[in-house]
N, C-alpha and C positions, 0 to 999 in steps of 0.2 A: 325174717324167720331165723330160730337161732336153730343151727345142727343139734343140740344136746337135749332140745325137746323132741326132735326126730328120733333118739338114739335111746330114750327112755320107753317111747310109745311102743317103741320096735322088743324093748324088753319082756314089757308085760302081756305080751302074748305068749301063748303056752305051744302056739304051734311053731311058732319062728323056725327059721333056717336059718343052715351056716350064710357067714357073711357072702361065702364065695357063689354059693350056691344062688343066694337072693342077687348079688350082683348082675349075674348072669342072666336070672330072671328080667329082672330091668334093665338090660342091655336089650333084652330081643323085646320087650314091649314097648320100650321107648321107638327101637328101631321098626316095629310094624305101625306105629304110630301115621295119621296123613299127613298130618301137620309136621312142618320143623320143627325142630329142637334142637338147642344147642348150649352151650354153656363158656361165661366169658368171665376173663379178667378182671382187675381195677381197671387197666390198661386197653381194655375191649377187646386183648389176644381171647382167639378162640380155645378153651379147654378143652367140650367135645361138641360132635357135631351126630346127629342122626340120620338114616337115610334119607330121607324127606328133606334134610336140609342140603344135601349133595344135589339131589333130583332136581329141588327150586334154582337155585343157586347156579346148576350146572358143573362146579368145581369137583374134586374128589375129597375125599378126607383129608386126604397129608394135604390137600393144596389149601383147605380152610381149615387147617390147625397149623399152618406156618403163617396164618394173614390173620387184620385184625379187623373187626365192626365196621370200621370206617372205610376199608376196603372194598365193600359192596352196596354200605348206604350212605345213597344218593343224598339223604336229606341229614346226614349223621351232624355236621357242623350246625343244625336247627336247634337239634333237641337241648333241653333246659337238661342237660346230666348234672349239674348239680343238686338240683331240685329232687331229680331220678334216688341219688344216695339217701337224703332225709324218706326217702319213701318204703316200704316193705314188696309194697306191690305197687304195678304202675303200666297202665295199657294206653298205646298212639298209633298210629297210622304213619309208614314210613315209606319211601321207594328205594327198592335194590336194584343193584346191577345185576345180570346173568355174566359168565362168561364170555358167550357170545355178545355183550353188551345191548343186552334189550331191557326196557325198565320195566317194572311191575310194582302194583301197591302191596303190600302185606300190612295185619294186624300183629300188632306186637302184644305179646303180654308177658312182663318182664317179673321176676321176684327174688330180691335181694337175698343172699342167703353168707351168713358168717358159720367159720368154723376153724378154729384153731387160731385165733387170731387174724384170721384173712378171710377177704370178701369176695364175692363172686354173685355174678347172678346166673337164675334161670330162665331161659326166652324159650318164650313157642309161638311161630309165625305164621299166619295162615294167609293165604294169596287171596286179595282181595282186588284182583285185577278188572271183574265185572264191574266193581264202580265208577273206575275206569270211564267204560264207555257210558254209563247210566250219564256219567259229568260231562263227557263229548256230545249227548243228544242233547242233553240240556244246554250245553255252550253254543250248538247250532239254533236250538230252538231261539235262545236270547239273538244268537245274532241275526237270523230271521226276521225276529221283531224289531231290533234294531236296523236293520234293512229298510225293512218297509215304513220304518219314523223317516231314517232317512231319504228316502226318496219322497216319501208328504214334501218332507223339508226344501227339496231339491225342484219339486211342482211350485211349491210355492215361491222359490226364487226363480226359478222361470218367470212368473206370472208377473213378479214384482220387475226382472229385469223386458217380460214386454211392456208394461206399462212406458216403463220406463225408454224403451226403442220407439213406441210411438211416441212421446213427448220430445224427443230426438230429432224426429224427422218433422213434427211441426217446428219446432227451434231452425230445422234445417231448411223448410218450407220460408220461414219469417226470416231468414237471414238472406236467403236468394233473392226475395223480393224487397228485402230492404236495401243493399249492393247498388254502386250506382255502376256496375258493368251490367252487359245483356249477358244471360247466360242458356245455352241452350246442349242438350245433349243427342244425340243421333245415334241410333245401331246401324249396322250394315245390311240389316235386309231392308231398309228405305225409311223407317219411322220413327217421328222424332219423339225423343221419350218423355221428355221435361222442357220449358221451358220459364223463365222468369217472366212478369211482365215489361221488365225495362226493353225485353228482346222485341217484344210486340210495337214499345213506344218509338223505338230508334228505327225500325226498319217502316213504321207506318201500316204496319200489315192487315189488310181490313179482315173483318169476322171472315167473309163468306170463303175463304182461301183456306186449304185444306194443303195443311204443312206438312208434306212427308216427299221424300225423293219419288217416291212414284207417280208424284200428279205433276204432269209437265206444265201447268199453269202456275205453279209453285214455284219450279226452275224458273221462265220464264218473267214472272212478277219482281223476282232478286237480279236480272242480269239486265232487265230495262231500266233499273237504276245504278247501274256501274256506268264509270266510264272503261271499265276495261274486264267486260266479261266471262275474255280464255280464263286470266287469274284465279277469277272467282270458281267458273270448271275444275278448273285445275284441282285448285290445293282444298277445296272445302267439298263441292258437289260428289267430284269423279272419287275420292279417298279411296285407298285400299284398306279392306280387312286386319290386313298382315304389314301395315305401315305403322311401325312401332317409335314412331318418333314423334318430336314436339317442332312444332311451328310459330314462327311469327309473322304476320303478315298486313301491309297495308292496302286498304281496298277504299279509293275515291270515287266517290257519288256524284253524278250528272250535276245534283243540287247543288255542291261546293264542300261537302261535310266528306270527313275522313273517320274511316274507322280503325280502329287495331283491330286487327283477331289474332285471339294466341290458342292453341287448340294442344291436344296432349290425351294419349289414346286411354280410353276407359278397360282395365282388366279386370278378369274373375278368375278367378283357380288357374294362371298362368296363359289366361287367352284373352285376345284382343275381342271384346263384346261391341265395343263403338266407339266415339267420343264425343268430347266434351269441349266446346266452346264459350273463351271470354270474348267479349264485344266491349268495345269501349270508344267513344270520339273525341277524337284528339284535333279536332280543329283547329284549339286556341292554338293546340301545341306545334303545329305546322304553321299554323299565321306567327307563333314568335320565331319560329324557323327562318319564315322569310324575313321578318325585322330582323334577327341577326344576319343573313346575308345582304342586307341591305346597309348597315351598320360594318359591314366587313375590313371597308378600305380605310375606316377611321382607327381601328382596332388594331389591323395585322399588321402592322408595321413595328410597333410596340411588342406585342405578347408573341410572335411567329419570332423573333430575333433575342428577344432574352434566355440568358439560365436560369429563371426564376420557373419556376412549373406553376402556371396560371390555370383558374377553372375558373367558370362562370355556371353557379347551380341557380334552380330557380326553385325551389320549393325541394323535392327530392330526386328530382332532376338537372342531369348535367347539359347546359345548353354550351358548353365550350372547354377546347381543352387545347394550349400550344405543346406543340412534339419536345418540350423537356417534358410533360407530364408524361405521354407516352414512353419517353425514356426511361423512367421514374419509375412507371408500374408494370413497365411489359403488356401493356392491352395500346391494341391500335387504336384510333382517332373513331372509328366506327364502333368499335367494340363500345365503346368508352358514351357514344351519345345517341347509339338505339338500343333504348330498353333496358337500359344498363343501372340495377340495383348498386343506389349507391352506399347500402352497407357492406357488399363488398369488398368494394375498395375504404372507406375509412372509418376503421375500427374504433377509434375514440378520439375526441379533440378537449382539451382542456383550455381554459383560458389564463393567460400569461399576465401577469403585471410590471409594468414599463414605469419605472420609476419618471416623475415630471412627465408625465401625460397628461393634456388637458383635459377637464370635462366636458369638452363644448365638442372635440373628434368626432366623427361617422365611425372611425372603424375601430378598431383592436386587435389586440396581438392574441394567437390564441399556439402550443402545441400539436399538431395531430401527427397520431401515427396512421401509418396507411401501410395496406398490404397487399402489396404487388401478384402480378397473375401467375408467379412461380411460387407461390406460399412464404418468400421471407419480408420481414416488416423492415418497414423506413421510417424517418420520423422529418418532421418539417417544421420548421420554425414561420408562422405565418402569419401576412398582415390580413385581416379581413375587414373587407370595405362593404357596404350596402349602394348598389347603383340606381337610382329612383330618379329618372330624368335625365339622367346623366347619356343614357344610351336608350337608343328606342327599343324595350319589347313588349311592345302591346301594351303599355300601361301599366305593367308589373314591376314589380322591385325584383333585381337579380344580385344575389351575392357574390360577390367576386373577391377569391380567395390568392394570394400570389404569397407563394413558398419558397424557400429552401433548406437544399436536404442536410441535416444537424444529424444522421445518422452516427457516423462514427464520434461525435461530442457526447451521443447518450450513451453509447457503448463506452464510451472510454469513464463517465461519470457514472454506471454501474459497476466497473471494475473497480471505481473509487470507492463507491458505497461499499462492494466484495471485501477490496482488502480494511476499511473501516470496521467493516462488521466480523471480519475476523482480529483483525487488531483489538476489539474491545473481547472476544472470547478470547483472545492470549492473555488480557486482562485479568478475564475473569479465572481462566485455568492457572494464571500465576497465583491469586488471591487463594482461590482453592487448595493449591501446592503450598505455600505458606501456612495455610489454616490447619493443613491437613497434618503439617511438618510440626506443629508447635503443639496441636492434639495428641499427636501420637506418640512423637518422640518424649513427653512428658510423663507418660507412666510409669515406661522402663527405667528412664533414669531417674526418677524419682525412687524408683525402688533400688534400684543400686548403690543410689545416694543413702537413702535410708537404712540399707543393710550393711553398707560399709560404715556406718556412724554408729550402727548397734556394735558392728565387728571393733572398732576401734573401741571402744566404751567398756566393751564386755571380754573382749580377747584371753585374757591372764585368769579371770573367772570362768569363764565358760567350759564345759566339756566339749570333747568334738560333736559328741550325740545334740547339744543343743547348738553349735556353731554351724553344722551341715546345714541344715535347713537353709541358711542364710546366703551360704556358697550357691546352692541349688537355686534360690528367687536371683540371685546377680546373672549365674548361669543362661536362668531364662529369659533376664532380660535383654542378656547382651545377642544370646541369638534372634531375638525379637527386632531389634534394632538393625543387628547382620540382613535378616530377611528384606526390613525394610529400605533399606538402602538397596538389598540387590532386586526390589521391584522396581526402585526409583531408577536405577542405571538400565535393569533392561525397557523399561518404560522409553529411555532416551535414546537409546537404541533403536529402539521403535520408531520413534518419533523423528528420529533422523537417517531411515532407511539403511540404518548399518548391520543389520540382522543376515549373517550368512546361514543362508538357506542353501541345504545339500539333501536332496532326497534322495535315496537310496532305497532297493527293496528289503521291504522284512518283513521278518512273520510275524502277525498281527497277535495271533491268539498266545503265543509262548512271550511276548512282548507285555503283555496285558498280563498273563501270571506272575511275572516276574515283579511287574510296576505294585502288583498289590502289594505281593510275598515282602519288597520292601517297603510297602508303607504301615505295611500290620505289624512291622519288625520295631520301626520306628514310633506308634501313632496304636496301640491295641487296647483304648477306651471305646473305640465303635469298630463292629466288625465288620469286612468290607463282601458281598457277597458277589462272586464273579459269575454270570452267566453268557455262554458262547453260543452262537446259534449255528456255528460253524466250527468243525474242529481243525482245519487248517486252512490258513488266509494269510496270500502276500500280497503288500501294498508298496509302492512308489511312495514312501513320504521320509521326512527330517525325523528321525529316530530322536533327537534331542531336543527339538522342537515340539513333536508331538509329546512326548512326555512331559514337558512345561505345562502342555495344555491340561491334562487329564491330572497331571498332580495339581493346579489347581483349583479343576473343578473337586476333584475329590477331596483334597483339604478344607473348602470352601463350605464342601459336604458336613466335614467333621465338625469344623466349627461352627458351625450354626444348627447341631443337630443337638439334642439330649446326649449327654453318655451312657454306652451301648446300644445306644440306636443304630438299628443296619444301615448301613449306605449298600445301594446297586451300584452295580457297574453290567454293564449289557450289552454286548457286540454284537453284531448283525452284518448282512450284506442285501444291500437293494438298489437294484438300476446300477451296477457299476461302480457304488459309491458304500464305502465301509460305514454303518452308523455305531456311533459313542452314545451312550447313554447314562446317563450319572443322576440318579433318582435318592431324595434324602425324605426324611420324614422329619423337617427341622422347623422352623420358625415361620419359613416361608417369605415373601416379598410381596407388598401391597402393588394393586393396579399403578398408582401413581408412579413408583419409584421405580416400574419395570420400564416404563417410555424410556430410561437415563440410565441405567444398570449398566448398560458396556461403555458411559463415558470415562475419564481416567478421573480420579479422583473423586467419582461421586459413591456412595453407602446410602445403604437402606436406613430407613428413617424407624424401624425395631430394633437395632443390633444393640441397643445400650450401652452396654461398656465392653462389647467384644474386641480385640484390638484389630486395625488392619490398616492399608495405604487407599485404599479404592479402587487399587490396580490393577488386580487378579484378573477382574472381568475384560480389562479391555486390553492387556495382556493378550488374552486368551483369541478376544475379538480377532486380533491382529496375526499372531501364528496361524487363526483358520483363513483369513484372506491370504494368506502366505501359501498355504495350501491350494489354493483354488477352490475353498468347504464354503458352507454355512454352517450358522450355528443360532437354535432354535431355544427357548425357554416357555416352558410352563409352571404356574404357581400359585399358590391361593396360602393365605396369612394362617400360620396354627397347623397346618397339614402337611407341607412341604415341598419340596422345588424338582425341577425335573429339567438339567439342559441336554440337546438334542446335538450331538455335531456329525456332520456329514461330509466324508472328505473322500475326492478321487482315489479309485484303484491304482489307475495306468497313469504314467508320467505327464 
């Protein structure tokens, strides 16, 4: 709308008023007006404002003719304003702040208006806050319905996960009677809950017998075939409710057959409900019990007197063990040959090749480690034999392993492989250092070179206007080269723990002004923005030290950022520990190259022809383990980088 078609229209009327007169007029009709009104800027400074817009708003006049647009809407950074100037007129829906900070919708309806060479517009806002809640019923109605899909959803994974519990318990059902243990469970009020059928085959127990503690023909029926049954009373019949432990126990039969039972109480929501019984016959395994003690006087005289730590296993069973093995793993001679899992004790065995070993042998040389009943590993160098005839037990083959202990041989041949394997990373860090040295140091003096060959050539020709430039590229290279060298010497520094560290207190926040104030002095292509979330903080640290570090990062910042791109810099305090923050909007760091970022000598595989040592980062690494810090990195390629450092208060 232009002013000077308002100012014509206003002519041709024959009743018109003075201007002051109308002004005033439309002072008190604007201001009786319901709606706000107001009048803004290029800038979105408020010009005027109407009562209505004081009432909405809450502010007073002078307080919303000292503030601008953006000051109260909420969605101001939304709107398309560029769009808004190509337009004359132009109505949206926006949310304000009040004073008192409550939000509310208004309709905007906006209209450009020039006059005198300047632009302004006119707004009139009406509170459209009832939509509001129209959008809050509707948002519950949805999530309502959304509610109720999802609990459909929720029914039917129920249904899928019982199908799925019954298929469970027949698997569970097919797996107990497939077991070649009896298994059986019992509650404490006398009934027994489950049983497998192997439980029925082993004890013989006819139909007509009704299996529950409470029928004494039941007791009765189990203690006419023991030979000893207080035992059986004891530890299975009589049980307590509140006997929260695991058993094992052997129970021989009139017949000659031997049973295991191992038992282990059944819980539910933290209470003993009953338990549960394995059964198993170990017959064989006591008849080769007796064959080895029958086999005793031919054996002990040999395996009882050597160093060697002998074991005789029969399957996954240890039928023998001389007291160097017991020495060997800390478990007694008992521990070791009832019921005794023998992956506990040997963790892995490898097999050995014995240069000139015949084909035609029984046995072999094999590795194992074993791990003792204090938790530390041993290792044994071992011959293994297969004994088949050789000794009577029952007809079985038993293996018979006889060792010793190579412990301190692998230990000492890990340290070999240790220092190998850093011997070849001094290698490779040498290589690196060399690569890095004939890369880097190649630009600068190539340009020095090249600028002193112009300077020589052109000297007597030249004005100083064209000869400066040339002083200025040798300038920068020789300080490029200065720098490099003094990464290289504090790198070595590093590297050979000659870094004096003297912490001292200081004050963190006037320390961090100062550190920008001179790098914006030196460095003012990107501006450095300081934020403190504390105005005054002393810390316990190397005043020279930490300043290595944050100039660092913040040069690190620079260079790898666009020019005038802002670098952060952010101070805080949490848990007792100061945090640094150095946030850039540069290049960024690929996932790859972040695993390797603080090693010395490594660069990001984007920096192209940036110059640098690889040093900075682990520099940096190293002054915060000096500190007692960590130090954290975030990044994504094209967006920019973010390192994290965290370093003690108190000394």
């Amino acid at each position: 709308m232009n002013f000077n078609d308002y100012t014509l229209a206003r002519s041709n009327s024959q009743s018109a008023l003075q201007p002051e007169v109308e002004l005033r007029f439309a002072h008190l009709l604007i201001n009786q007006a319901v709606d706000a009104a107001f009048c803004i800027g290029e800038n979105a400074q408020f010009l005027y404002v109407n009562d209505a817009a004081c009432r909405m708003t809450e502010y007073s006049r002078e307080e919303l003719l000292s503030m601008t647009l953006h000051s109260i809407d909420v969605d101001f950074s939304l709107h398309n304003w560029s769009e808004s100037k190509s337009q004359n007129y132009l109505t949206f829906k926006s949310r304000y702040r009040k004073k008192g900070g409550g939000i509310f919708l208004v309709e905007i309806s906006m209209t450009r208006v020039e006059h005198q060479g300047k632009e302004f517009s006119c707004v009139f806002a009406r509170d459209k806050s009832d939509e509001v809640v129209e959008m809050s019923m509707q948002r519950w109605v949805d999530e309502l319905r959304d509610a109720k899909s999802h609990l459909q959803q929720e029914v039917s994974k129920l249904k899928t996960k019982e199908g799925e519990l019954e298929t469970s318990l027949s698997i569970l059902r097919s797996t107990l009677e497939s077991t070649a243990n009896a298994i059986v469970a019992v509650n404490f009020e006398g009934d027994i809950l489950s049983f497998n059928q192997r439980f029925v085959d082993m004890w013989q127990i006819p139909e007509s017998l009704m299996l529950s503690k409470k029928c004494p023909r039941c007791k009765a029926f189990f203690e006419n075939q023991l030979k000893d049954p207080e035992t059986f009373s004891r530890m299975i019949w009589e049980v307590s409710s509140q006997s929260d432990f695991e058993s094992y126990d052997i129970l021989e039969l009139k017949d000659g057959r031997v049973f295991a039972h191992y038992s282990k109480p059944q819980w539910l929501d933290e209470k003993i409900i009953g338990r549960v019984w394995s059964i198993w016959d170990i017959t064989e395994s006591k008849q080769t019990e007796e064959a080895l003690r029958l086999n005793a006087a031919r054996f002990q005289t040999l395996a009882e007197t050597t160093d060697a730590s002998t074991f005789l296993i029969q399957g996954m069973r240890l039928c023998y063990v001389n007291p160097a093995v017991e020495l060997l793993t800390g478990y007694t001679r008992k521990e070791l040959l009832t019921g005794f899992d023998l992956r506990r004790l040997i963790k892995s065995k490898k097999r050995r090749h014995v240069r000139n070993q015949g084909e035609a042998t029984n046995f072999e040389y094999q590795e194992m480690n074993i791990l003792t009943k204090n938790g530390t590993e041993r290792w044994l160098a071992c011959t293994v034999a297969i004994l088949d005839g050789v000794l009577d037990f029952g007809g079985n083959p038993v293996e018979l392993i006889a060792g010793i202990d190579i412990t301190d041989y692998k230990y000492a041949e890990s340290e070999l492989n240790q220092a190998l394997e850093q011997a070849k990373q001094l290698s490779e860090l040498r290589a690196r250092f060399l690569s890095m040295v004939c890369h880097q140091f190649r630009t600068p003096l190539n340009t020095v070179s090249f600028s002193n060959s112009l300077l020589k050539r052109h000297m007597d020709e030249w004005t100083q206007e064209e000869i400066q430039p040339l002083f200025d590229h040798i300038q920068t290279a020789v300080e490029q080269l200065s720098q490099m060298l003094d990464d290289i010497l504090f790198f070595a520094k590093a590297e050979a723990a000659k870094i004096n560290f003297q912490p001292k207190s200081v004050e963190i926040v006037q320390f961090c002004n100062d550190l920008v104030a001179q790098m914006q002095m030196s460095s003012s292509q990107n501006p450095i923005n300081f934020v403190s979330q504390v105005e005054c903080l002393t810390a316990y640290v190397d005043k020279k030290l930490l300043e290595s570090v944050l100039n660092n990062l913040l040069d690190n910042a620079i260079k790898y950022s666009s020019s005038r791109s802002v670098i952060d810099l952010k101070l805080s305090c949490e848990n007792g520990k100061i945090v640094f923050q150095v946030k850039d909007r540069g290049i960024g760091i690929s996932v790859a190259d972040q695993q390797q970022l603080f090693e010395p000598f490594y660069r990001g595989s984007n920096i192209d022809h940036i110059p640098g040592t690889g040093l900075g980062l682990s520099i940096v690494k190293t002054l915060v383990d000096l500190h007692g810090g960590q130090i954290a990195m975030e990044s994504e390629v094209g967006v920019g980088t973010t390192f994290t450092v965290m370093l003690p208060l108190s000394k």
